[in-house]
C-alpha positions as CSV (number, residue, x, y, z in Angstrom):
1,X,10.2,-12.1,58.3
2,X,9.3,-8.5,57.5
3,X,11.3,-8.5,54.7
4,X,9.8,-11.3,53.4
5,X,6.2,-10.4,53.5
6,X,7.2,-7.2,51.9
7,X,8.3,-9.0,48.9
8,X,5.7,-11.3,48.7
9,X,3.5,-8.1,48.5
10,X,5.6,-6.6,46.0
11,X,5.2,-9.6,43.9
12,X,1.7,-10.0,44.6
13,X,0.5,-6.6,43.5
14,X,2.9,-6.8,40.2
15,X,0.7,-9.7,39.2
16,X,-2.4,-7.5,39.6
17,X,-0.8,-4.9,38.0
18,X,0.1,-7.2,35.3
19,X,-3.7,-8.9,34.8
20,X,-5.6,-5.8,33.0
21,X,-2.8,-5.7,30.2
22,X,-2.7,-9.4,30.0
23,X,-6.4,-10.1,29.4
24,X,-6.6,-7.2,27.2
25,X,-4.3,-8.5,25.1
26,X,-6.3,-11.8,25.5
27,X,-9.3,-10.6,24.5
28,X,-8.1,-7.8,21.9
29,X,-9.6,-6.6,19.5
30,X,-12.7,-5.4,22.0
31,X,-13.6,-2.1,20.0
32,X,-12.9,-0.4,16.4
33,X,-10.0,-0.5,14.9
34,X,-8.9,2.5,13.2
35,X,-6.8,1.8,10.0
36,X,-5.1,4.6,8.4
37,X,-4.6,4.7,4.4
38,X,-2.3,8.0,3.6
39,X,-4.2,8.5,0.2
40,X,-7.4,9.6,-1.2
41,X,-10.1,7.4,-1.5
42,X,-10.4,5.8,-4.6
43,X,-6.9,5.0,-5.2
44,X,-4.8,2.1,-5.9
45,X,-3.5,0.9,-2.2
46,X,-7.5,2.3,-0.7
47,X,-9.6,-1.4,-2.3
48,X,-6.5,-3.6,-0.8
49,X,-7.1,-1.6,2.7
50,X,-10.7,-1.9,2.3
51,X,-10.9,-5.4,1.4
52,X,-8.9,-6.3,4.5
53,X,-10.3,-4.4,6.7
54,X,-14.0,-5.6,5.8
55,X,-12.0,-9.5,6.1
56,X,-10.8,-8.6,9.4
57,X,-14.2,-7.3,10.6
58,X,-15.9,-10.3,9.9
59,X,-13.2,-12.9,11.6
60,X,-12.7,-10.6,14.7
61,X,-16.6,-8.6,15.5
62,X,-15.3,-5.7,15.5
63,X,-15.3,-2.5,12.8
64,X,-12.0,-1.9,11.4
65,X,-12.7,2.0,10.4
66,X,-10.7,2.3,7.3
67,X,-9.7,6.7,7.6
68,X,-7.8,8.0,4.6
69,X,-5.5,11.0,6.1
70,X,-3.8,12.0,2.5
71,X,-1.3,14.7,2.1
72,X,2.6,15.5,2.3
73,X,3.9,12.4,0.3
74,X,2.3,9.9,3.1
75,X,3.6,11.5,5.7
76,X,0.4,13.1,7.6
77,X,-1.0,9.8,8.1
78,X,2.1,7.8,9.0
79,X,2.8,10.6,11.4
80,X,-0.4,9.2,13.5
81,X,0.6,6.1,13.4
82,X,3.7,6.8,14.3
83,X,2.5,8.7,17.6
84,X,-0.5,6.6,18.5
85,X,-1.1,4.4,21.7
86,X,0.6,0.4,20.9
87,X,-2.1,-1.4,21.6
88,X,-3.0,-2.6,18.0
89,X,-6.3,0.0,17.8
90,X,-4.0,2.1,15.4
91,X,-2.7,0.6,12.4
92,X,-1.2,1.9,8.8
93,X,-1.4,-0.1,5.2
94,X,2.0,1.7,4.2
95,X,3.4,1.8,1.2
96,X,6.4,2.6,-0.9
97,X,6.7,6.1,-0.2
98,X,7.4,4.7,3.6
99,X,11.3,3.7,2.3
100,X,11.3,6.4,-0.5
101,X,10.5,9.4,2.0
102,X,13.7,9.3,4.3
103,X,16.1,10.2,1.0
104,X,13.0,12.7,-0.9
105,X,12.6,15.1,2.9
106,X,15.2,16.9,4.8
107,X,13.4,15.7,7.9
108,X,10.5,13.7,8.8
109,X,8.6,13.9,12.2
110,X,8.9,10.2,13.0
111,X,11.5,7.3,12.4
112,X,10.6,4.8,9.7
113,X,12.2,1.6,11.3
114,X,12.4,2.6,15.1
115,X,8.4,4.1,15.5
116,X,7.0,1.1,14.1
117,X,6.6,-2.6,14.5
118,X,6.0,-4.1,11.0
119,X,3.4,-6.5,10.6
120,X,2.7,-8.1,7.2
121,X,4.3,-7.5,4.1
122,X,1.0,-7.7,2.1
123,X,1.5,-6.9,-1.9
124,X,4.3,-6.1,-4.1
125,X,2.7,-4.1,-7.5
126,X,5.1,-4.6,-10.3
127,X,5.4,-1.9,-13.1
128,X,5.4,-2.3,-17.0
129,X,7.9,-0.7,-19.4
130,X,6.5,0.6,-22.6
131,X,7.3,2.8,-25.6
132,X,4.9,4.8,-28.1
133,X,4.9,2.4,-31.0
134,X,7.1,4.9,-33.0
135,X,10.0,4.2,-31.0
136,X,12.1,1.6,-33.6
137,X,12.6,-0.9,-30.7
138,X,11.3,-3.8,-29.9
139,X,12.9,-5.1,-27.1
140,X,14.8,-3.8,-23.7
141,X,18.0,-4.6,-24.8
142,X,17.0,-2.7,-28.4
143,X,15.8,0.6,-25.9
144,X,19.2,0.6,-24.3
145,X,20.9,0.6,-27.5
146,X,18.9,2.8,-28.8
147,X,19.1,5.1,-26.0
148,X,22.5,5.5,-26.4
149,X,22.6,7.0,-29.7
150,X,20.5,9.7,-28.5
151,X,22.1,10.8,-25.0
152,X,19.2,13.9,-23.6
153,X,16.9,13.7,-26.8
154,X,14.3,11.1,-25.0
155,X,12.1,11.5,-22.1
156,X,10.5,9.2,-19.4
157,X,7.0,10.4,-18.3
158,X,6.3,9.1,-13.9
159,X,2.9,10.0,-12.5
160,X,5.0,12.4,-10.6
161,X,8.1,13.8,-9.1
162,X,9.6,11.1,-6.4
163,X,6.8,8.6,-7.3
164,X,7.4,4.5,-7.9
165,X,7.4,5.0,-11.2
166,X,9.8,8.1,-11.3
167,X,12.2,6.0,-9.6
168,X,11.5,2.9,-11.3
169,X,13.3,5.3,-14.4
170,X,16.0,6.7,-12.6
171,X,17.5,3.2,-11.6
172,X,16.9,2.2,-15.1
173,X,18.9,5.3,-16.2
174,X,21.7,4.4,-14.0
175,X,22.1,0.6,-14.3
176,X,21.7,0.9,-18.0
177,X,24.0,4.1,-17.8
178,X,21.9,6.4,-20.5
179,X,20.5,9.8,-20.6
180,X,16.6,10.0,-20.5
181,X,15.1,13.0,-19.7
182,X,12.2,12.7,-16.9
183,X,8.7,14.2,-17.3
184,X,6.8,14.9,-14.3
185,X,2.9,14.5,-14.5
186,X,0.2,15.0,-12.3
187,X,-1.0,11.1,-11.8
188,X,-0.6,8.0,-13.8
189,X,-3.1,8.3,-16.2
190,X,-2.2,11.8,-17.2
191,X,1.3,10.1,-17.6
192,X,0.2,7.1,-19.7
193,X,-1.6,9.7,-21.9
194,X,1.6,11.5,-22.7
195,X,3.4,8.4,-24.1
196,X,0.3,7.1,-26.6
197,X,0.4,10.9,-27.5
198,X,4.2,11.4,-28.3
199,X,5.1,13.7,-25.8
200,X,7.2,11.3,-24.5
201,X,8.7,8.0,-25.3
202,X,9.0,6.2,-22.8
203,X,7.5,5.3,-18.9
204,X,7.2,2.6,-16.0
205,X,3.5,2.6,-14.8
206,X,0.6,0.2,-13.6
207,X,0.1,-3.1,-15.9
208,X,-3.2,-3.0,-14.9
209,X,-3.2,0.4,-16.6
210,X,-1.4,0.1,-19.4
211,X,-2.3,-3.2,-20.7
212,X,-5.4,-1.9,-22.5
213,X,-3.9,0.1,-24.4
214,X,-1.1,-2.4,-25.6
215,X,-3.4,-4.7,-26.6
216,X,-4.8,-1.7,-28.7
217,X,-1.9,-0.8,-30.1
218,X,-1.4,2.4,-28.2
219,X,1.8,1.6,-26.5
220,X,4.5,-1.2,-26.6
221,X,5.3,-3.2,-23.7
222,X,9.2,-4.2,-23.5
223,X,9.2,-5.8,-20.3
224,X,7.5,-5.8,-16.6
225,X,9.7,-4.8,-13.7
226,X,9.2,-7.1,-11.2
227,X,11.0,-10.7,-10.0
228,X,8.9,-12.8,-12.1
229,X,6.9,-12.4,-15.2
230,X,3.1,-11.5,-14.9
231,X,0.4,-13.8,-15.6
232,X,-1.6,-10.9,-17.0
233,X,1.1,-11.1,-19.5
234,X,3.2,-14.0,-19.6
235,X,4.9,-13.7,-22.7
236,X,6.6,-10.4,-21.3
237,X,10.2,-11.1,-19.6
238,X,11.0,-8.6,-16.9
239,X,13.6,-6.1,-17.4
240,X,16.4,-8.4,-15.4
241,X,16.1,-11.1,-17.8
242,X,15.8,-9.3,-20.8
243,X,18.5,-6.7,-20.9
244,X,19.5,-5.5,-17.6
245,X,20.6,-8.1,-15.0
246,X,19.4,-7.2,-11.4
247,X,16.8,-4.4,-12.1
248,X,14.0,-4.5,-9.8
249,X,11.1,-1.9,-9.4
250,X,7.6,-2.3,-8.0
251,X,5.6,-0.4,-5.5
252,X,4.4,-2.5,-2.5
253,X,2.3,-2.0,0.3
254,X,2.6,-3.6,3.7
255,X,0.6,-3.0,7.5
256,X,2.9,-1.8,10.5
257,X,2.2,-0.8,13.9
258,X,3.5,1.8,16.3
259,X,6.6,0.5,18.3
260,X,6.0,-1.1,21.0
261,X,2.7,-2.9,20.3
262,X,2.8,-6.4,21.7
263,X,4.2,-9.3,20.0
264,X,0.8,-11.2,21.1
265,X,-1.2,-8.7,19.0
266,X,1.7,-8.5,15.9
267,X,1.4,-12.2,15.8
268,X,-2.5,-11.8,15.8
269,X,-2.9,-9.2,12.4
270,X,0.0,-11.7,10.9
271,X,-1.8,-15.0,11.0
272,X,-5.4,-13.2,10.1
273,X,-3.7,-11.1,7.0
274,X,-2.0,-14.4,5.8
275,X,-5.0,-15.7,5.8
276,X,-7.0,-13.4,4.1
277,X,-4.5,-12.9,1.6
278,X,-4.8,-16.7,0.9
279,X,-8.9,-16.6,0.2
280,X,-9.6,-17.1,-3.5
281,X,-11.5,-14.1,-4.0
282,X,-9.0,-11.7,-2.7
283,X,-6.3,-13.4,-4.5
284,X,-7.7,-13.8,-7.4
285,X,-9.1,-9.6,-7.3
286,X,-5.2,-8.7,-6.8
287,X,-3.6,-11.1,-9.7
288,X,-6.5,-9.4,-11.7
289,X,-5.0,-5.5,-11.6
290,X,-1.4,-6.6,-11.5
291,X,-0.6,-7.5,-8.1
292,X,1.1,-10.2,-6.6
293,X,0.2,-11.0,-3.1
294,X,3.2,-11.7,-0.3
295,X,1.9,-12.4,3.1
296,X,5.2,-12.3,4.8
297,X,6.3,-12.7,8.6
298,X,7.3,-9.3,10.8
299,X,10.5,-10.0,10.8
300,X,10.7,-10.2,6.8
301,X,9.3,-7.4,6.4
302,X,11.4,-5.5,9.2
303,X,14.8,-6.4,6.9
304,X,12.5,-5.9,3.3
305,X,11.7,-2.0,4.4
306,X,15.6,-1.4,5.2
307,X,16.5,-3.0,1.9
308,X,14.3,-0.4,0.5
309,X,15.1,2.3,2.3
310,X,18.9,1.5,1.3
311,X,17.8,0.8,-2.1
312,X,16.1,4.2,-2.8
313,X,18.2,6.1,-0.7
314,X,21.0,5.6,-3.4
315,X,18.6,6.2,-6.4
316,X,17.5,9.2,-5.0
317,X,20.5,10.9,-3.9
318,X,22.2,9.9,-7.4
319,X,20.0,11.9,-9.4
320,X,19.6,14.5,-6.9
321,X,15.6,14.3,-6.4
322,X,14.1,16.3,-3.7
323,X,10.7,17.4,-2.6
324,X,11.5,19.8,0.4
């Protein structure tokens, strides 16, 4: 008899124990949410964070506090996400430097896959190939060619060592098996600049960016380097179908949590970022500078950030890039 009212005690006061965790996650969110951007303000993933988070305030009454924590390649601000409580008040719009950073530093201080619980695979930013107009080529097929006649006499410009666009030349250098030398910049538009100027031939940057100056002669888009064309530009064929089967680049950016933050709450930023991401007006704003909103489930993204991690891992190592 003992025995028995022992247990029944046991279970009783694990079901108290149990309530506060339960209705918190009933009744989350119930203060701010902090959502970390690692980049400056004013930069290309800090309006999709913004956005979101202003969409979020509104269907949930309560502030989502968008804090930019820039520095190290992304890695100061995923580092506090990384180490923050689970309980969906701390939250990170990643981006590509989240799969690229694993091959680029000899260490990091947390575990991209096992420290966080992705949420929401939100955009995927293809890139656009162009030439100065005095490169005699007119196609990607033509650029491969005439890449080959010329082994170490060309060079790529990125907005920087390690960035999307860096890498976005590399695989092209391997998959098309030429010799392109890279030039490093300091930023996209400083990068852009050097190919309408001569200084180099070639790079793989923003549409959204480069577009302008296509359409005033300034550069010559070849291809984008996404899945699918670009409405901005629908006449364009991406590189895969226009020279080099199976070549894929594009930055992306996506929201993940720390590990162990409750499937109730995961489930919760999911639905409300689908949604969002299905409004007109945000749609519509994304299309407009290039990008092509996803809205995907945890689990999708979970295998899409391995995939990339893979992906870049190889690129990277291959032509020997490192930051540290």
């Amino acid at each position: 008899m003992k025995r028995c009212l022992i247990a029944g005690w046991m279970v009783a006061i694990g079901l108290i124990m149990g309530i506060p965790a339960a209705w918190s996650q009933s009744q989350y969110p119930s203060r701010p949410i902090r959502l970390i951007v690692p980049y400056p303000p004013g930069g290309a993933v800090d309006p999709i964070a913004r956005t979101i988070g202003q969409k979020l305030n509104e269907a949930w009454g309560q502030p989502v506090v968008v804090d930019n924590k820039p520095g190290a390649g992304t890695i100061i601000g995923t580092e506090i996400v990384a180490k923050a409580a689970p309980d969906g008040y701390t939250v990170i719009l990643a981006s590509s430097n989240h799969a690229v950073n694993p091959a680029m530093y000899g260490k990091l201080p947390y575990d991209p896959v096992k420290d966080f619980t992705p949420i929401n695979l939100v955009s995927i930013i293809p890139l656009m190939l162009v030439v100065n107009p005095q490169v005699p080529v007119k196609s990607t097929k033509e650029l491969i060619d005439y890449l080959k006649t010329k082994p170490g006499q060309l060079n790529f410009s990125s907005a920087g060592n390690g960035s999307t666009t860096h890498l976005a030349g590399e695989l092209f250098k391997s998959m098309a098996g030429v010799d392109i030398v890279h030039v490093a910049y300091k930023g996209s538009g400083p990068s852009v600049a050097g190919v309408m100027a001569g200084e180099t031939s070639v790079a793989f940057d923003s549409i959204f960016l480069q577009l302008p100056q296509v359409k005033a002669g300034k550069l010559r888009a070849l291809a984008v380097t996404g899945t699918k064309r670009t409405s901005l530009a629908p006449e364009l064929p991406t590189v895969s179908e226009a020279g080099l089967p199976g070549y894929e680049a594009y930055a992306w950016v996506g929201f993940l949590a720390p590990a162990g933050t409750p499937r109730e709450i995961v489930q919760k930023w999911h639905q409300e970022i689908t949604r969002i991401l299905q409004l007109p007006e945000v749609r519509e704003r994304q299309i407009s500078q290039g990008v092509e909103p996803v809205g995907s489930t945890p689990e999708y993204f979970a295998d899409f950030i391995k995939t990339e991690i893979s992906k870049w891992g190889k690129v990277v190592k291959q032509a020997g890039i490192k930051l540290d």
